[in-house]
Structure formats: C-alpha cells, structure tokens
N, C-alpha and C positions, 0 to 999 in steps of 0.2 A: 595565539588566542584560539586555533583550532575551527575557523570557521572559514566555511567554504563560500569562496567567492566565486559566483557568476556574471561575465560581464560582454556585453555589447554595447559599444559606443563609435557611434561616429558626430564629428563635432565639421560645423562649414569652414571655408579657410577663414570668413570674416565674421567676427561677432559686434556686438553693440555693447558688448562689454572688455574691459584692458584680461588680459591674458593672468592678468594676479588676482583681478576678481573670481574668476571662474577658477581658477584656481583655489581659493579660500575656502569660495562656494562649494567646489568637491569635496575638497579634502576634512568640511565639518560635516558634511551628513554623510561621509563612510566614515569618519571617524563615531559620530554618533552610530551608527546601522553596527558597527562591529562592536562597540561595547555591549548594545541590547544584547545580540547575537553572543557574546560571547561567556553573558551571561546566565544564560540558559543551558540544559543538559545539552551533551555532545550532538544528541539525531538532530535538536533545532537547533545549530548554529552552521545558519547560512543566512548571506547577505547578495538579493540580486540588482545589477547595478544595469540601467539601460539611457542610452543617449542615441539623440536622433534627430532629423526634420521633421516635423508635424505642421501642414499649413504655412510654410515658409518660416516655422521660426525650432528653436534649438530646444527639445522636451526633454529634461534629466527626471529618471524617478528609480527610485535606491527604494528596496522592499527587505522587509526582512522582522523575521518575530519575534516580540518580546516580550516581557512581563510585566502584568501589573495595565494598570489602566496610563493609555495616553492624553496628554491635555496640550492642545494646541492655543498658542498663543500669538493674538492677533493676525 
C-alpha cells in the first residue's frame, strides 16, 4: 500500500477486555487508517498508531489523513 507506519505502543499485562476484542478493535481502525492513507498521493500516506496508560486506563489513537469529509457516527 506504500504507507508509512509509525508506531508506539505499550499495552498493561491486564485489560478489561478478552485479548480478541482488542484485537478486532486494532486490527479495524489500522485497517480503516491504511486504506484512507492509502488512498491518497505517495508524500500523505502515513498512519500513526500510539497506545499507552493515561490515568490508569489503556488510550489507543491511530492518526492519519484523508480525503474528503469525515462523518462520525454515534
């Protein structure tokens, strides 16, 4: 696809969620973040992907640009 990935992630040993939810949960919004990304001319396809503690709990946030207007639902 040609798009550069950046990543930091650290996840705690224990979550509140089974190990295939969070799983799911990744694997649709880099799959989503790489299509935008890969959509676009060569200089913007990049997708940055960051995981961590925030306040005792586990913050995932996937950035990355793309075309056209976004519409968030619910």
């Amino acid at each position: 696809m040609g798009v550069r990935l950046s990543l930091r992630a650290a996840v705690p040993g224990k979550l509140e969620i089974s190990d295939t939810e969070l799983c799911a949960m990744l694997s649709n919004g880099l799959e989503n973040a790489l299509k935008a990304a890969a959509a676009l001319e060569e200089s913007r396809r990049w997708v940055e992907f960051y995981s961590g503690i925030h306040h005792d709990k586990l913050l995932i946030e996937i950035k990355n640009p793309c075309a056209g207007k976004v519409d968030f639902l619910d």
